[in-house]
C-alpha positions in Angstrom: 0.0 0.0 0.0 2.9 2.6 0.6 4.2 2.0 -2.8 0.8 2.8 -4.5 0.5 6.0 -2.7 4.1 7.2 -3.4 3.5 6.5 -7.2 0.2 8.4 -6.7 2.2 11.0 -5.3 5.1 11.2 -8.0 2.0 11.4 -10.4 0.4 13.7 -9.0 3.6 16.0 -9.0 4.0 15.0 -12.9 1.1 16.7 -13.7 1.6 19.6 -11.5 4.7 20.6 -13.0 3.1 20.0 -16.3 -0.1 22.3 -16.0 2.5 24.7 -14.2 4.2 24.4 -18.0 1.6 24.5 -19.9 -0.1 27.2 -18.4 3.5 29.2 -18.6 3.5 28.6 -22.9 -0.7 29.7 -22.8 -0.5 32.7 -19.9 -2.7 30.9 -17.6 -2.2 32.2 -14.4 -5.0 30.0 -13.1 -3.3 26.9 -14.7 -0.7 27.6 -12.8 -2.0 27.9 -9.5 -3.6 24.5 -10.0 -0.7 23.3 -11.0 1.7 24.8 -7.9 -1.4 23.5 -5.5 -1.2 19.9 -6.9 2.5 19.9 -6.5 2.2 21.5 -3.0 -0.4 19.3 -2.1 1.1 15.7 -3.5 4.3 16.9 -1.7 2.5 16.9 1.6 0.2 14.1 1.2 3.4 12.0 0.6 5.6 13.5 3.5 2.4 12.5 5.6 1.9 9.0 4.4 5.8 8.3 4.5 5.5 9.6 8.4 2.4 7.4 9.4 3.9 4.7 7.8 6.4 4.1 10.3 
């Protein structure tokens, strides 16, 4: 089970960084934000996992 949710994690950060991208090449700020807040998110939703974990 903690290997499912760190690949959900690293996922989750893929697509972060690549609305974060994408909405850099359109001039999305709002695609953007989502994309920072998925990141920030899937960051701390895997820190949290890996700490109850042990």
């Amino acid at each position: 089970m903690k290997y499912v949710v760190a690949v959900l994690a690293v996922l989750a950060v893929a697509v972060g960084v690549a609305g974060i991208v994408l909405g850099e090449a359109d001039d999305s700020p709002g695609l953007q934000l989502l994309g920072a807040l998925l990141v920030i998110g899937a960051i701390g939703f895997g820190v949290r996992a890996a700490r109850r974990g042990r």
